[in-house]
N, C-alpha and C positions, 0 to 999 in steps of 0.2 A: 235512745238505744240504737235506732239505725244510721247513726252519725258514726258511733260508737263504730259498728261493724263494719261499718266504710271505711274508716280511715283503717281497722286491721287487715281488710282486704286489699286496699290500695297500697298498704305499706311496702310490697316487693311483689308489686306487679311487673317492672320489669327488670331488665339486665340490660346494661349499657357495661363494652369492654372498649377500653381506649388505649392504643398504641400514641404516643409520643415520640418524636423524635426532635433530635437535636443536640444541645448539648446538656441532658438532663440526669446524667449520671455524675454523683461527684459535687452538686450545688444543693443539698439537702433538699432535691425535690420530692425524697418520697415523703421523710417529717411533714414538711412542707404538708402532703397532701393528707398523711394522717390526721394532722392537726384542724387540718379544714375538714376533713371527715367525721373528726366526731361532735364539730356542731351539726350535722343532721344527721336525720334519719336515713342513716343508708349500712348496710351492712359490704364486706368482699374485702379487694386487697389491692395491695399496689407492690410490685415488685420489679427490680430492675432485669430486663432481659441479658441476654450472654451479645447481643447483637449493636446494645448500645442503645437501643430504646427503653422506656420504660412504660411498663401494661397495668392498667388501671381498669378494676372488675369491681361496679357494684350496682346492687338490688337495693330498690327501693322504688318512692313513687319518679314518675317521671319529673314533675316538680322539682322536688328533692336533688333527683340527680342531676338535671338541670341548672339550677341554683351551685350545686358544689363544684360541677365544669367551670363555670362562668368564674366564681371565686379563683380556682385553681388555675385559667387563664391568665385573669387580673395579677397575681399573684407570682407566678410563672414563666407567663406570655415571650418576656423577653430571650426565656433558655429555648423556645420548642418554635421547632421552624417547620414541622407539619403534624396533625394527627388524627388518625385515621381512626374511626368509632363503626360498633357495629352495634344494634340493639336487638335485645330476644326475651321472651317468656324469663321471667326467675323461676330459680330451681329450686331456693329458698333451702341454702344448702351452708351460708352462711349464717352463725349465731354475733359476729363483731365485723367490725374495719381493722384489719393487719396489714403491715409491712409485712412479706413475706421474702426470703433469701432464693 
């Protein structure tokens, strides 16, 4: 039982938001990040900004979102030539992982 409620507590303990830049609009990087998103646990979104970046919001454990950056690096790495991340409490405000417009 207390395993149990750990892991629902850790599930969206925080919020990691990542700016991208490069040339990341245009080469299927948000699918791209969808796809790697829903093998984990992690909830929020990935949307292309108006400025040619693209921002990547999500709650989950630190693990977790850890593990999907790294993937989305591997994966990416070669279109993004900086990206700036910020991490905060979740608001646990997301129910999925969406592309958002």
């Amino acid at each position: 039982m207390r395993t149990v409620l750990r892991s629902v507590v850790d599930k969206a303990t925080h919020r990691r938001t990542c700016y991208f830049k490069g040339r990341v609009q245009g080469v299927g990087f948000r699918y791209t990040v969808k796809n790697i998103a829903m093998q984990y646990d992690v909830m929020g979104y990935v949307r292309n900004l108006p400025d040619g970046r693209v921002e990547l919001v999500l709650e989950g454990s630190e693990d977790e979102i850890n593990r999907l950056i790294n993937e989305v690096n591997g994966k990416m790495g070669s279109y993004v030539y900086d990206v700036v991340s910020f991490t905060n409490p979740a608001t646990g405000e997301f129910e999925q992982f969406s592309i958002r417009l």
